[in-house]
DSSP file (Angstrom, degrees, kcal/mol; ACC not computed):
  #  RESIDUE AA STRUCTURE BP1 BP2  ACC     N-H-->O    O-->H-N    N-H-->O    O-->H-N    TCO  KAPPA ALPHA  PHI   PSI    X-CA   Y-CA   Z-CA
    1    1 A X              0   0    0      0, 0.0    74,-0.1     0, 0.0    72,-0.0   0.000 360.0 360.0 360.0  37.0  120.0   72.3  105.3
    2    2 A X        -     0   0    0      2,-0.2     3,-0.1    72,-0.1    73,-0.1   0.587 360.0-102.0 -80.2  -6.9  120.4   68.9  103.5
    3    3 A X  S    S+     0   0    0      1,-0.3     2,-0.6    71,-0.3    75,-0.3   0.476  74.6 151.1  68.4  20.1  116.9   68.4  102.3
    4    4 A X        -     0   0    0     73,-0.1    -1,-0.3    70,-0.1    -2,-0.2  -0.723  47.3-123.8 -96.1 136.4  116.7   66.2  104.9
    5    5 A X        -     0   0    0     -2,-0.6     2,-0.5    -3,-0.1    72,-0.2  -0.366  19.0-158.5 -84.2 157.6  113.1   66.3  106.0
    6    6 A X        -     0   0    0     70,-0.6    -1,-0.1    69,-0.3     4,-0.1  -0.963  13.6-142.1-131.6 103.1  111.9   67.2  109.7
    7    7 A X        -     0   0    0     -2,-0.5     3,-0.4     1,-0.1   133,-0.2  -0.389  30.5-111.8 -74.5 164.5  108.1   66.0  111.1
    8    8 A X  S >  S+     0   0    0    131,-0.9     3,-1.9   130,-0.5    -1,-0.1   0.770 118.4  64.1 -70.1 -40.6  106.3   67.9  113.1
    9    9 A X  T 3  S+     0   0    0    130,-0.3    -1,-0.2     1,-0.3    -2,-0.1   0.503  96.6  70.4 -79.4   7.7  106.9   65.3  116.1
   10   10 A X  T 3  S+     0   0    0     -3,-0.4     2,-0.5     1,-0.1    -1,-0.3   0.458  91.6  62.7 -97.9   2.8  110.6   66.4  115.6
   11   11 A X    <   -     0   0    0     -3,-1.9     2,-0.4    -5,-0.1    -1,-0.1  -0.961  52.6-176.5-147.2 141.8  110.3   69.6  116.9
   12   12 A X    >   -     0   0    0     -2,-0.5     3,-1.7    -3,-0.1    93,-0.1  -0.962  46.2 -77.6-138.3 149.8  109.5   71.8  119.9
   13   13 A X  T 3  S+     0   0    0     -2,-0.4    93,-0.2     1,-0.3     3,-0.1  -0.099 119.7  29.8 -40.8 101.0  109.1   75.5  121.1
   14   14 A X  T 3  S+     0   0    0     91,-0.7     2,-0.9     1,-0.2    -1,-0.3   0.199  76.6 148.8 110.9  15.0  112.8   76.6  121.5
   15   15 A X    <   -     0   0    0     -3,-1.7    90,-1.7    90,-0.2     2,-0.3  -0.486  46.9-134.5 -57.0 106.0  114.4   74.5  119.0
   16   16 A X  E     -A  104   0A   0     -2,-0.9     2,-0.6    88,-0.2    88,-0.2  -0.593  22.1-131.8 -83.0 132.9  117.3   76.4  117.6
   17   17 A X  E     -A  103   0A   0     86,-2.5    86,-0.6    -2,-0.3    -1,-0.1  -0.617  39.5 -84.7 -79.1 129.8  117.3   76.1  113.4
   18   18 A X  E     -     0   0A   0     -2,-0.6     2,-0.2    84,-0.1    -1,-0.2   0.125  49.6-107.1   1.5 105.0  120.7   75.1  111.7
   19   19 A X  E     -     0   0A   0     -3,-0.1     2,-0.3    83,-0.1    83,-0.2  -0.415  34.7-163.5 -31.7 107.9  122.8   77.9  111.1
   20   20 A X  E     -A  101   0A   0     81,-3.8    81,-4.8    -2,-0.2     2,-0.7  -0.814   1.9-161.7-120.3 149.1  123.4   79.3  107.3
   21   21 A X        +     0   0    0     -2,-0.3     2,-0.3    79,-0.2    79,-0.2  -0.903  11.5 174.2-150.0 139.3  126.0   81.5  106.2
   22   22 A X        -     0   0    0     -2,-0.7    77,-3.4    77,-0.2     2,-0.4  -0.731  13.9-162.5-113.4 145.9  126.1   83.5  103.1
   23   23 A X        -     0   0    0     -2,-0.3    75,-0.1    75,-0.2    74,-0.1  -0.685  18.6-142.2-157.8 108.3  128.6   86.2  101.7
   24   24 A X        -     0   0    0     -2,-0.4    72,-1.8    73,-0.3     2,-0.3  -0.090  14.5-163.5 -31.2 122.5  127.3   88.3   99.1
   25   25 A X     >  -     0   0    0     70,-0.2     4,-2.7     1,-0.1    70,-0.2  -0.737  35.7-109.0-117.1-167.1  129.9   89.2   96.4
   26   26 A X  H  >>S+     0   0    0     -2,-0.3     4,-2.6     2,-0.2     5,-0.6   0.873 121.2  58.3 -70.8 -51.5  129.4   92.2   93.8
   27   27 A X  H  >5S+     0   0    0      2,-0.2     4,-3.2     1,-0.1     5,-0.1   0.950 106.1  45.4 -30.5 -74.9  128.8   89.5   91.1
   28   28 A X  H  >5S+     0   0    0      1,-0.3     4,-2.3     2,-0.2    -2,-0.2   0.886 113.5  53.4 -56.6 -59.3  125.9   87.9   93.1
   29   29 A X  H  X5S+     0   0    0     -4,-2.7     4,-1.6     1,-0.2    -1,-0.3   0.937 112.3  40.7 -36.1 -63.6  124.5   91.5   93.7
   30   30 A X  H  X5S+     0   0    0     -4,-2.6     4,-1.1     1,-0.2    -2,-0.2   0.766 112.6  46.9 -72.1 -14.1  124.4   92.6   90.2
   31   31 A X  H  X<S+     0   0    0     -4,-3.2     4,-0.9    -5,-0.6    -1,-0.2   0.943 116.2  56.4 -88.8 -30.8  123.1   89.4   88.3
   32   32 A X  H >X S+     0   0    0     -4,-2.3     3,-2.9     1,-0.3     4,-0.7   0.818 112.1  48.1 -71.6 -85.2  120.0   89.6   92.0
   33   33 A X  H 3X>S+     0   0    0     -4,-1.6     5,-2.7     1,-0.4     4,-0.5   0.394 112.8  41.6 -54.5 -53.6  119.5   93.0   90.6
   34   34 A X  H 3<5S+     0   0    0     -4,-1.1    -1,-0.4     2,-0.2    -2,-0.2   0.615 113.9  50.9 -49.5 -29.8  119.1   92.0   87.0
   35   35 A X  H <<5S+     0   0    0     -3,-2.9    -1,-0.2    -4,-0.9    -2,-0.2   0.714 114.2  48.1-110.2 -29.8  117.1   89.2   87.8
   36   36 A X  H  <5S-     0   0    0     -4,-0.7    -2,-0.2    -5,-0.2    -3,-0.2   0.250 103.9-115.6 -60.9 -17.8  114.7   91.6   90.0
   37   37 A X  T  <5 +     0   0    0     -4,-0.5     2,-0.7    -5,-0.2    -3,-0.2   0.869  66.5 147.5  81.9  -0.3  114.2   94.0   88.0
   38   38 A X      < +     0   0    0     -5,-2.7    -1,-0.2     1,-0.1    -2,-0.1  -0.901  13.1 171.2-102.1 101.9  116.3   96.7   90.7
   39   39 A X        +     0   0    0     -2,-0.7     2,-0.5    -3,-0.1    -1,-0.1   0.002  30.4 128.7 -97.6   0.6  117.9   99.1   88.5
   40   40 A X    >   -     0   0    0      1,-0.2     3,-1.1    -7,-0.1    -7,-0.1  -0.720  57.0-143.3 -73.0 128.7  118.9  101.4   91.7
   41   41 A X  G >> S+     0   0    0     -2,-0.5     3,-2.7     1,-0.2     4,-1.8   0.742  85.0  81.8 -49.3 -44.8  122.4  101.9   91.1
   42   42 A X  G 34 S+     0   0    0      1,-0.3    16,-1.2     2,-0.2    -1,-0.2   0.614  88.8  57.4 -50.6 -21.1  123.4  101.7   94.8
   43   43 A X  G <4 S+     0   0    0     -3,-1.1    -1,-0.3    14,-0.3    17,-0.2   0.165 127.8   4.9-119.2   2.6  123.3   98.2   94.6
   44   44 A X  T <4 S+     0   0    0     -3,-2.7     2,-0.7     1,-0.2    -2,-0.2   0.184 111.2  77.6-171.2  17.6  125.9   97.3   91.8
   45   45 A X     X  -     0   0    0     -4,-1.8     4,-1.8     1,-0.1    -1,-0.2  -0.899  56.9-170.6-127.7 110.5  127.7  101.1   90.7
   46   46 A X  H  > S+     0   0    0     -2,-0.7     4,-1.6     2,-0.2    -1,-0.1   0.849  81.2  53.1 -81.3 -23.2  130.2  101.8   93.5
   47   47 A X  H  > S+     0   0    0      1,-0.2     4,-0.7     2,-0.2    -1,-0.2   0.849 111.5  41.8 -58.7 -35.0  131.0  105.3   92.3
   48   48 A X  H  4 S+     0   0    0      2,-0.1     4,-0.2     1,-0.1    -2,-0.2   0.778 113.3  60.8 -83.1 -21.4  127.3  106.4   92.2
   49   49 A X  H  <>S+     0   0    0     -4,-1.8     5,-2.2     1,-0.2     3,-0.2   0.833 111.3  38.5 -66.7 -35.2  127.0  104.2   96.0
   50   50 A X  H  <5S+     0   0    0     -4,-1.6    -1,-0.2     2,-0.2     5,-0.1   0.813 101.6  64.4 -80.6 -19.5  129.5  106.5   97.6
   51   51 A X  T  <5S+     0   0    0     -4,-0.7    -2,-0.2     1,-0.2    -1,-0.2   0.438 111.7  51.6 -89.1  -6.2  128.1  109.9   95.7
   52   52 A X  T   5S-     0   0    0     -3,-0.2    -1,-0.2    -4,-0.2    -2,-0.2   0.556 128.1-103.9 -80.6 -17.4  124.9  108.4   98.4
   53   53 A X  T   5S+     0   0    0     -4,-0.2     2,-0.6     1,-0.2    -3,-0.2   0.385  81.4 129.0 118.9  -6.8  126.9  108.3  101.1
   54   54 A X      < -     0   0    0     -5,-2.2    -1,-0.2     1,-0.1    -2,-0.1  -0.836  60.9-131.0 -85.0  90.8  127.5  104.3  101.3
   55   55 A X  S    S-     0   0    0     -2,-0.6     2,-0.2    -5,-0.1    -1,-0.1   0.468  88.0  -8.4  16.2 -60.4  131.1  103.1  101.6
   56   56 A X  S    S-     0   0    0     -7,-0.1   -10,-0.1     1,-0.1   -11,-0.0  -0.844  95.1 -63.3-158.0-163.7  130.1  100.6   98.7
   57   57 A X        -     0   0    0     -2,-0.2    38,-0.6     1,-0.1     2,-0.5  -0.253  68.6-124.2 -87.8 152.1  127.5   99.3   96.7
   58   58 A X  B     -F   94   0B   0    -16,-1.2    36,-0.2    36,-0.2     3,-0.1  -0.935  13.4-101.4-129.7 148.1  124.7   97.2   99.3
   59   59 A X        -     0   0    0     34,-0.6    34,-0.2    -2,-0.5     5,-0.1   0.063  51.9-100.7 -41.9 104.6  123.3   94.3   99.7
   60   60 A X     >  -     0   0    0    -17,-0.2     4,-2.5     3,-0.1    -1,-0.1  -0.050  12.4-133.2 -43.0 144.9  119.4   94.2   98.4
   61   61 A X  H >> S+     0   0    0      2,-0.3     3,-1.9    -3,-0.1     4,-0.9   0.934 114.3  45.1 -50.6 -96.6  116.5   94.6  100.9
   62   62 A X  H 34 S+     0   0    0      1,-0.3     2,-0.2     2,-0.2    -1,-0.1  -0.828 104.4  66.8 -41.0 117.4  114.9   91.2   98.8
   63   63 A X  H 3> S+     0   0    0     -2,-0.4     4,-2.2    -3,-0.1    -1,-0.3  -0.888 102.7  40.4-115.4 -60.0  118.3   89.8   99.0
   64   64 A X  H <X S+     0   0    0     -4,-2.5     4,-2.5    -3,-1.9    -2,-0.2   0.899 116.3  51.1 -39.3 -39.0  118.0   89.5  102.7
   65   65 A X  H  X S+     0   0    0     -4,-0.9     4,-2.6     2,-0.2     5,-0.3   0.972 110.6  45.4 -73.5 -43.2  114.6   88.4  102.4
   66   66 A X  H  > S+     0   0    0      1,-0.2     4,-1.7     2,-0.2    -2,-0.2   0.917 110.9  54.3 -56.1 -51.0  115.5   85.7   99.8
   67   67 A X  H  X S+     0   0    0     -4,-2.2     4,-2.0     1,-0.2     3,-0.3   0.971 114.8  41.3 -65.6 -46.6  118.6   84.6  102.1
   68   68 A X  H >X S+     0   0    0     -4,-2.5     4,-1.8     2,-0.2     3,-1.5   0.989 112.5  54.7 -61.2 -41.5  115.7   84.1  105.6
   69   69 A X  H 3X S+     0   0    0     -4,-2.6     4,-0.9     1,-0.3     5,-0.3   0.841 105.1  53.4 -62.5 -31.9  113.5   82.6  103.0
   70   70 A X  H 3< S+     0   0    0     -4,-1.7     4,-0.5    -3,-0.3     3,-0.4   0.805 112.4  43.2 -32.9 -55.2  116.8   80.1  102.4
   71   71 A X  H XX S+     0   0    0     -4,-2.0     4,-4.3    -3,-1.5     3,-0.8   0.971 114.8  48.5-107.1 -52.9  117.0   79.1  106.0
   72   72 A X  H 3X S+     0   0    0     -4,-1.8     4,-1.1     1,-0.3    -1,-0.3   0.726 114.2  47.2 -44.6 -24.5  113.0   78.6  106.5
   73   73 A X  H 3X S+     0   0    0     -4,-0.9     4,-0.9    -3,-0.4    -1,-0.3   0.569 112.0  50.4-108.3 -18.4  112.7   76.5  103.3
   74   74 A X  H <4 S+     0   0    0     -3,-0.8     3,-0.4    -4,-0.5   -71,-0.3   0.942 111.7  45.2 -87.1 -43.7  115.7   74.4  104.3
   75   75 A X  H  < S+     0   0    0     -4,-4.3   -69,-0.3     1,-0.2    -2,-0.2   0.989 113.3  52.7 -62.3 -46.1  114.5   73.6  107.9
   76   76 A X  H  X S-     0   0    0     -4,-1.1     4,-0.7    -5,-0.4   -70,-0.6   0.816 103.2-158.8 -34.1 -47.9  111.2   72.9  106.5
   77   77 A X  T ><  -     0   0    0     -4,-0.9     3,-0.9    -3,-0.4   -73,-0.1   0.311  38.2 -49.6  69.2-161.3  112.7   70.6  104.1
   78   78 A X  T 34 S+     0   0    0      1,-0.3    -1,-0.1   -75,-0.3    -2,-0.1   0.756 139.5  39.6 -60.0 -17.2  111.5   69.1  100.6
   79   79 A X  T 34 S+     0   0    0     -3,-0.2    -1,-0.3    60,-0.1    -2,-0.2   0.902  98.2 107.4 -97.2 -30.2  107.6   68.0  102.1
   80   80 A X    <<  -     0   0    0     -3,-0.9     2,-0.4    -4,-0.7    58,-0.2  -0.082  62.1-148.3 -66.4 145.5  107.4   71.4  104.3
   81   81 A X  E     -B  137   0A   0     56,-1.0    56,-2.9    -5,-0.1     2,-0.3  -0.916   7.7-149.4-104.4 122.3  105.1   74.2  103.3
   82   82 A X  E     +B  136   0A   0     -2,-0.4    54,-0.2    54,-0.2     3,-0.1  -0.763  31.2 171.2 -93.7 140.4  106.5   77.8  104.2
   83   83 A X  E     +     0   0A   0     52,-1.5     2,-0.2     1,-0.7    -1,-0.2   0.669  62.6  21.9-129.8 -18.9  102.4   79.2  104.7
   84   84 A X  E    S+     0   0A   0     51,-0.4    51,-1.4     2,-0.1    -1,-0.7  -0.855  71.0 176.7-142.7 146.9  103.2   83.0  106.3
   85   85 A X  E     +B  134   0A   0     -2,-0.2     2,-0.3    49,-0.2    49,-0.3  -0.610   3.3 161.4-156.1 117.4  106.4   84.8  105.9
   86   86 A X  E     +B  133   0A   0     47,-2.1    47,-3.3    -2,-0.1     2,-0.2  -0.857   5.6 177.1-118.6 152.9  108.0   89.0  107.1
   87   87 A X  E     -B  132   0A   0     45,-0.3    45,-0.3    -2,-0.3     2,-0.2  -0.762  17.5-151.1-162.1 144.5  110.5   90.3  107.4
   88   88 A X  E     -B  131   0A   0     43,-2.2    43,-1.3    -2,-0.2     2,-0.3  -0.519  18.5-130.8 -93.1 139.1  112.1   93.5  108.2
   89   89 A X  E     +B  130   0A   0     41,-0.2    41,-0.2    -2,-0.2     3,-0.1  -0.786  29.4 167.7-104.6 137.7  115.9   95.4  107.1
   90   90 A X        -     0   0    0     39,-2.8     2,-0.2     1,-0.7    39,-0.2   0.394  63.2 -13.4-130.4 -50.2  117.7   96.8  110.4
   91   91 A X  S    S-     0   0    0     38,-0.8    -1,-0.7    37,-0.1     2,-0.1  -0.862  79.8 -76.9-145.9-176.1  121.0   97.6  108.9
   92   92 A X        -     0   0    0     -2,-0.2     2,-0.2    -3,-0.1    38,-0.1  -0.492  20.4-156.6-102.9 164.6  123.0   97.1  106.0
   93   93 A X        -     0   0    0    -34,-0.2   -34,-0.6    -2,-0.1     2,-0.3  -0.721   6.1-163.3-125.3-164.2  125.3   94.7  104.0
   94   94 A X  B >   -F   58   0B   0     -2,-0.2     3,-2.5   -36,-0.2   -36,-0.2  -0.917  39.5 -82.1-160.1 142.6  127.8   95.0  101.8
   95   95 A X  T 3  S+     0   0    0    -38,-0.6   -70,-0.2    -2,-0.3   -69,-0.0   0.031 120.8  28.8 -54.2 135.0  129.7   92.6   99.1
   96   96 A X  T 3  S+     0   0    0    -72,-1.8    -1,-0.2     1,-0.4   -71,-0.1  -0.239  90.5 119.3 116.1 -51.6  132.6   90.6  101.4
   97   97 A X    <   -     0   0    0     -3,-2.5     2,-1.1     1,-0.1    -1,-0.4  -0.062  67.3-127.7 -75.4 144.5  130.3   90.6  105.1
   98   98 A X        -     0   0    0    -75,-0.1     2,-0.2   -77,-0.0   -75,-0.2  -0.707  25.9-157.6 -97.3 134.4  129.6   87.0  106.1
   99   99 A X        -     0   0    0    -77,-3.4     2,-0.4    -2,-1.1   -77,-0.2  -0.696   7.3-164.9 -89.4 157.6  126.1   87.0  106.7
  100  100 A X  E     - C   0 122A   0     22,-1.1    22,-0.6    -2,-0.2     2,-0.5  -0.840   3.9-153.4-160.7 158.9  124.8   84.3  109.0
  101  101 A X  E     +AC  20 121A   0    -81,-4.8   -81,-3.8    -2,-0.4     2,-0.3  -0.712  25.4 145.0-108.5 130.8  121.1   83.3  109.2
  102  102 A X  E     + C   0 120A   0     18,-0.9    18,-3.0    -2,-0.5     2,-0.3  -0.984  10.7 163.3-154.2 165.0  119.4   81.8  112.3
  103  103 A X  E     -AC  17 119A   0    -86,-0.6   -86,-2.5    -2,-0.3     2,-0.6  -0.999  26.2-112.2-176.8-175.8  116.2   81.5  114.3
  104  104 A X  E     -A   16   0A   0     14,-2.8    14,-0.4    -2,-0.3     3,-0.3  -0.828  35.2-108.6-134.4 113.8  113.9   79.5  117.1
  105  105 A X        +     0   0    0    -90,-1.7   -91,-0.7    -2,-0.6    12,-0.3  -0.103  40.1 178.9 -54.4 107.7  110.9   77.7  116.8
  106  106 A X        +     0   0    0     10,-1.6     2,-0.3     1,-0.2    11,-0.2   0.788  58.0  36.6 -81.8 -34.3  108.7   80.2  118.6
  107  107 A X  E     -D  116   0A   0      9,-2.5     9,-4.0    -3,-0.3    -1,-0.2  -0.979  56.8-161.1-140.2 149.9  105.2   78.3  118.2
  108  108 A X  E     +D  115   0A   0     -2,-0.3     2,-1.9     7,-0.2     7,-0.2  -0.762  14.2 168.5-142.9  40.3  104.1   75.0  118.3
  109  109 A X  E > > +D  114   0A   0      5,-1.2     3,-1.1     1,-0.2     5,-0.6  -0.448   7.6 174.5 -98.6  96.4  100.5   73.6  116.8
  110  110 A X  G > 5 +     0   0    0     -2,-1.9     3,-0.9     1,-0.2    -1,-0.2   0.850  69.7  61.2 -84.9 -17.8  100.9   70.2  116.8
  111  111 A X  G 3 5S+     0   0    0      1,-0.2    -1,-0.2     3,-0.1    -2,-0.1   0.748 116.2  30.2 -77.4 -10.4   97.3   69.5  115.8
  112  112 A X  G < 5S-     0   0    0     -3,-1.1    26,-0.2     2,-0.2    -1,-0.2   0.026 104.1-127.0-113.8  27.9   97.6   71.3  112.5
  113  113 A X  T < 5 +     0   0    0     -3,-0.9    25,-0.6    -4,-0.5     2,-0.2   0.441  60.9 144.4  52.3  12.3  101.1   70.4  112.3
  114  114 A X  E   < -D  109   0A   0     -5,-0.6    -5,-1.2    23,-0.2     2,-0.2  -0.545  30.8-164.4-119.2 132.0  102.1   74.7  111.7
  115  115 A X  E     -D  108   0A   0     21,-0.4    21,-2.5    -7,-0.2     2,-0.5  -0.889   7.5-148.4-113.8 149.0  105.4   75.4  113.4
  116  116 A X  E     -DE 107 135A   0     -9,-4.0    -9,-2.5    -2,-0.2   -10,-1.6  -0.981  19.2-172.0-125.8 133.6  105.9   79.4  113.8
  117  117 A X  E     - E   0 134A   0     17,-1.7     2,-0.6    -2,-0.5    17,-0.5  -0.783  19.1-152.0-110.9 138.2  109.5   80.5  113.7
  118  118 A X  E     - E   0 133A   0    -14,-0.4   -14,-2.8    -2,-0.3    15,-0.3  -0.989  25.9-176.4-114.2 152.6  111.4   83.9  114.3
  119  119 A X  E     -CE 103 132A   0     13,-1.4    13,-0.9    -2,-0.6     2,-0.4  -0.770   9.9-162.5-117.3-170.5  114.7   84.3  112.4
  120  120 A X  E     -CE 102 131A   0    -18,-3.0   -18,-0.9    -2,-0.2     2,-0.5  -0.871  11.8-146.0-135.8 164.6  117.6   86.9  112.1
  121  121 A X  E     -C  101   0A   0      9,-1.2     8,-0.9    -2,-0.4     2,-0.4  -0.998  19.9-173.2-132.1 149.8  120.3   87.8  110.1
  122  122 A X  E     -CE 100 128A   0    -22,-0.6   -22,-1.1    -2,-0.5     6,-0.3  -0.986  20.9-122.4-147.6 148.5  123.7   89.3  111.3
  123  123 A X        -     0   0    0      4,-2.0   -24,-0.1    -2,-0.4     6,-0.1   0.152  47.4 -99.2 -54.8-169.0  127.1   90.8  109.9
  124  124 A X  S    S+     0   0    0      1,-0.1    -1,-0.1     2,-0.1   -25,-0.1   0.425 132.7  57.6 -93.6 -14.5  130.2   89.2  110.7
  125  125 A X  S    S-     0   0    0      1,-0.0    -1,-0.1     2,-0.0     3,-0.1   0.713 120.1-109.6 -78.6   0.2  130.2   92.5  113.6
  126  126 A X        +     0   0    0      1,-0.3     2,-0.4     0, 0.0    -2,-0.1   0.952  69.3 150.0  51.6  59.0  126.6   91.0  115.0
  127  127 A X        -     0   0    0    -35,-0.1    -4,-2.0   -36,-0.0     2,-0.6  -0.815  51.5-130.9 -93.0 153.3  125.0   93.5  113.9
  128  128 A X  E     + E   0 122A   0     -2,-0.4    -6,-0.2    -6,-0.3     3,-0.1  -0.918  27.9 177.8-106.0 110.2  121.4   92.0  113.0
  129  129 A X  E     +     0   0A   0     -8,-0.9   -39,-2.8    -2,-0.6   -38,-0.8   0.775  68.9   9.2 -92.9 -28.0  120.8   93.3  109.3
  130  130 A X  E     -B   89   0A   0     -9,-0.4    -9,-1.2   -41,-0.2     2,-0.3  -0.969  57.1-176.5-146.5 149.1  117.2   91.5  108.9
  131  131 A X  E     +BE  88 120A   0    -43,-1.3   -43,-2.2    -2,-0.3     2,-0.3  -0.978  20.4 151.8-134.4 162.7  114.8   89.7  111.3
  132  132 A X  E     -BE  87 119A   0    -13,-0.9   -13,-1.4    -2,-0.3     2,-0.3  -0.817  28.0-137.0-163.9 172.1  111.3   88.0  109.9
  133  133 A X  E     -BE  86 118A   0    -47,-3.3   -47,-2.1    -2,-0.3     2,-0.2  -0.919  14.7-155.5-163.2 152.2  109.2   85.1  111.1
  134  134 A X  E     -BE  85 117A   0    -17,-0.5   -17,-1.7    -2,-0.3     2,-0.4  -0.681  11.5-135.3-115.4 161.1  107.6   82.3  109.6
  135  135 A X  E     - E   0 116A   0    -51,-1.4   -52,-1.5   -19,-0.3     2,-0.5  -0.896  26.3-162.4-121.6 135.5  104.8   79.6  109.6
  136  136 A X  E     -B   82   0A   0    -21,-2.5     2,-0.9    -2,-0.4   -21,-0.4  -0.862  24.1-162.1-155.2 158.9  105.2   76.5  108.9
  137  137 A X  E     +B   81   0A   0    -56,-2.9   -56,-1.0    -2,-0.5     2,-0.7  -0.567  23.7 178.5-120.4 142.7  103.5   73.3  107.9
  138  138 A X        -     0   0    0     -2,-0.9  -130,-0.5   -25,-0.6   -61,-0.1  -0.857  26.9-103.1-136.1 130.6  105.4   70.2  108.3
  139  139 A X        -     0   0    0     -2,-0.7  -131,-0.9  -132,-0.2  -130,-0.3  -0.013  30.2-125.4 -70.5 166.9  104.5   66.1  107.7
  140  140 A X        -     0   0    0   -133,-0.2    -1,-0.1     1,-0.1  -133,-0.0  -0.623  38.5 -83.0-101.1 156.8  103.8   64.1  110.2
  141  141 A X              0   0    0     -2,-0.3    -1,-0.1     1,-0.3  -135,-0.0  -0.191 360.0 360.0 -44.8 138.5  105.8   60.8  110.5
  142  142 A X              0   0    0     -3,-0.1    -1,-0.3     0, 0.0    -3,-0.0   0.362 360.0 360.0  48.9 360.0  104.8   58.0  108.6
């Protein structure tokens, strides 16, 4: 995830992407929320998060997606085009869990250059909190 760019003739179907790992604080949460527009309290009042039933305040749905969109836009790197992107929430996080984000070059079109990726996210228990997959369109050498 240096910005160092990756051609299409660099990669093949089972290519594991660079690892990323994130941990979310309560800060980070409340300025995503502010900056989003998410005014549910669960996500930055820990008294009103437990009076839901949560242990403490959690980690946004778009804040998982932002972090897979992170790892897709860094393998891609500065010439790659992210061209399809889902993803899905499976469990939760919460400020303090080390996230860490990964995935496998699933597909292959080396004549329109479009690599198709799935990734994941997981706690620090491996728990998988989000999984997605991506397209992507990546320059050719020279």
């Amino acid at each position: 995830m240096t910005g160092k760019q990756i051609c299409i003739e660099d990669v093949h179907v089972g290519l594991v992407l660079p690892e990323l790992v994130k941990q979310p604080t309560t800060s980070m949460l409340f300025r995503f929320s502010a900056v989003t527009w998410n005014a549910h309290r669960i996500h930055y009042d820990e008294p009103y998060a437990r009076s839901e039933g949560h242990d403490r305040v959690l980690v946004q749905a778009t804040m998982h997606g932002a972090f897979l969109l992170q790892i897709i836009t860094g393998f891609a790197g500065p010439a790659g085009r992210v061209t399809e992107f889902t993803y899905s929430n499976r469990g939760k996080a919460m400020p303090g869990d080390i996230l860490t984000l990964g995935g496998t070059v699933t597909e292959l079109d080396d004549a329109a250059a479009i690599v198709g990726c799935d990734i994941w996210e997981r706690n620090h228990q491996h728990v998988i909190c989000a999984v997605g997959s991506a397209r992507i369109l990546l320059p050719r050498r020279g």
